[in-house]
LUMMARMAR-622722 format. One record per residue (C-alpha): residue number from 1; x, y, z. Coordinates in pm, 1 decimal, decimal comma. Layout:
N
REC     i         c1         c2         c3
REC   NUM          X          Y          Z
...
//
This chain:
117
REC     i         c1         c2         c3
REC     1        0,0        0,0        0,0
REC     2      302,7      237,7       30,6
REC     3      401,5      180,6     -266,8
REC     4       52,5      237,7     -417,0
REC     5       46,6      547,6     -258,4
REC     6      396,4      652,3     -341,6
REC     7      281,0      574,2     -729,6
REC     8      -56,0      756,5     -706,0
REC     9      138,1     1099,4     -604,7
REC    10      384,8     1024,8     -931,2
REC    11       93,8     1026,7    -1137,0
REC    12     -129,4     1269,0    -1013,6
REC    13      169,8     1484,6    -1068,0
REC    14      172,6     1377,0    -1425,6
REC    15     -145,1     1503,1    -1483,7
REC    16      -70,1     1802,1    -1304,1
REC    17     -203,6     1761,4     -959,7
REC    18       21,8     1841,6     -669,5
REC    19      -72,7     1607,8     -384,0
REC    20       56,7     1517,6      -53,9
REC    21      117,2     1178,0     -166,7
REC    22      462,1     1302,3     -321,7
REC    23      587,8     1341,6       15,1
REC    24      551,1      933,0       63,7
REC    25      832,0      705,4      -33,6
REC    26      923,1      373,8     -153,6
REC    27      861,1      154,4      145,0
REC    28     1204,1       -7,0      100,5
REC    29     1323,3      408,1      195,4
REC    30     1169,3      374,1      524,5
REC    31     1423,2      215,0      813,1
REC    32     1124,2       13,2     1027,5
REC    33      706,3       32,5      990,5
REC    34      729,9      256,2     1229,0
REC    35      885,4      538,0     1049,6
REC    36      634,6      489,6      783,7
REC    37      351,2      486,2      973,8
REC    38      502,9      798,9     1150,9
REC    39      537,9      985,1      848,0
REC    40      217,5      826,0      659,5
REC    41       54,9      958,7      935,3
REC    42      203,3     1323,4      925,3
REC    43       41,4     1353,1      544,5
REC    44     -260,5     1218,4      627,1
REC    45     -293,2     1494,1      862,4
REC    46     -164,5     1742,3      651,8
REC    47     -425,3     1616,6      385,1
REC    48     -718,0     1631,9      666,5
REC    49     -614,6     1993,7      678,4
REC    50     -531,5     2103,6      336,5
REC    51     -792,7     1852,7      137,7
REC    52     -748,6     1724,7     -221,2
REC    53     -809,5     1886,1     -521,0
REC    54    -1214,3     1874,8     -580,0
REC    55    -1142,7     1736,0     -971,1
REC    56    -1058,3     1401,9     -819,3
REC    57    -1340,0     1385,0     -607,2
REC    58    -1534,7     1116,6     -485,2
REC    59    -1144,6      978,5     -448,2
REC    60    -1232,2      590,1     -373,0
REC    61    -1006,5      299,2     -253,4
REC    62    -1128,3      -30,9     -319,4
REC    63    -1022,3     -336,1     -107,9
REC    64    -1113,8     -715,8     -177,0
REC    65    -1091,7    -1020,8       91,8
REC    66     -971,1    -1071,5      451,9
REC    67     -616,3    -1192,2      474,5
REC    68     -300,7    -1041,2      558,3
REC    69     -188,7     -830,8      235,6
REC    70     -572,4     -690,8      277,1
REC    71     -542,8     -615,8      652,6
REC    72     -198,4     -433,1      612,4
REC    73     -310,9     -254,5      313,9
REC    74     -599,4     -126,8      502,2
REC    75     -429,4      -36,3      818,7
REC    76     -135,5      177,2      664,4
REC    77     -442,4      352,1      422,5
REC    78     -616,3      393,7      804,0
REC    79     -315,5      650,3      883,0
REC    80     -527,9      876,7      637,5
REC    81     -859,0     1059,2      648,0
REC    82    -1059,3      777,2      523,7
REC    83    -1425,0      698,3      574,1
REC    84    -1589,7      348,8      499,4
REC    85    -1871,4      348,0      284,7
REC    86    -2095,0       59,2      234,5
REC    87    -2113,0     -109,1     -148,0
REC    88    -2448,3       87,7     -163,5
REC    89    -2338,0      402,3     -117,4
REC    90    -2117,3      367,2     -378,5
REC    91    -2318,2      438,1     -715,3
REC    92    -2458,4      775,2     -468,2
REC    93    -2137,6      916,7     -458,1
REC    94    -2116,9      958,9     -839,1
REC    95    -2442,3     1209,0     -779,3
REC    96    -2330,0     1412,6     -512,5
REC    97    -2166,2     1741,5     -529,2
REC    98    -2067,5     1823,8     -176,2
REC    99    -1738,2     1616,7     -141,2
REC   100    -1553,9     1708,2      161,0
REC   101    -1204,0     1720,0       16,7
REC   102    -1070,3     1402,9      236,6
REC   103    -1031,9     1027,5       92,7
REC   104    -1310,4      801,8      138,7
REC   105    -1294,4      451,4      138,1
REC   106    -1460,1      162,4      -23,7
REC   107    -1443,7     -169,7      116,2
REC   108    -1480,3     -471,3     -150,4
REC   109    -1550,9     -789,5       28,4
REC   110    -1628,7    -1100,5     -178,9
REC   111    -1613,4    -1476,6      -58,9
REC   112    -1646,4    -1748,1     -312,4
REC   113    -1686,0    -2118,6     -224,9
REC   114    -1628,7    -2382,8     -514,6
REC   115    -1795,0    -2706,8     -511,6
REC   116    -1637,7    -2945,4     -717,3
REC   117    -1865,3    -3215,3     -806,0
//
């Protein structure tokens, strides 16, 4: 998820977007998980306080399944100003015009079972 952050900032740059995200970096640049949580944390505050731009609004994360890679993804994307939204609330977001200018978050859970028979 660092990494996907890191690579969202390089390319809302590239379409000419200056974003917080920029500030992230490679996870392999961070000494421990606690210096990137530390400073994950830092620019999620700083985009709590100075928003996104309103272009890339409703700005949704999507997430799919329980296990580990999920659960880390989702706690280092917890260190910014996120709010869950239900599957249903999705398709209202594309209708609204009164984004507050923090992330929101959309949580994707599917669970298959295969019967082979």
């Amino acid at each position: 998820m660092i990494n996907s952050f890191w690579a969202l900032g390089l390319r809302m740059k590239d379409h000419g977007y200056i974003s917080n995200l920029l500030k992230i970096k490679q996870s392999h640049n961070y000494h421990s998980l606690k210096e990137a949580r530390e400073d994950i944390s830092a620019i999620g505050q700083r985009i709590a306080e100075k928003g996104i731009p309103h272009e890339l609004l409703p700005f949704v994360i999507g997430f799919t399944g329980y296990g580990n890679v999920s659960q880390g993804a989702q706690e280092i994307c917890g260190l910014l100003p996120v709010k869950e939204i239900s599957p249903e609330k999705l398709l209202e977001l594309r209708n609204r015009k009164d984004y507050r200018t923090t992330l929101s978050i959309k949580w994707f859970f599917t669970k298959r079972i295969l019967w082979n028979t």
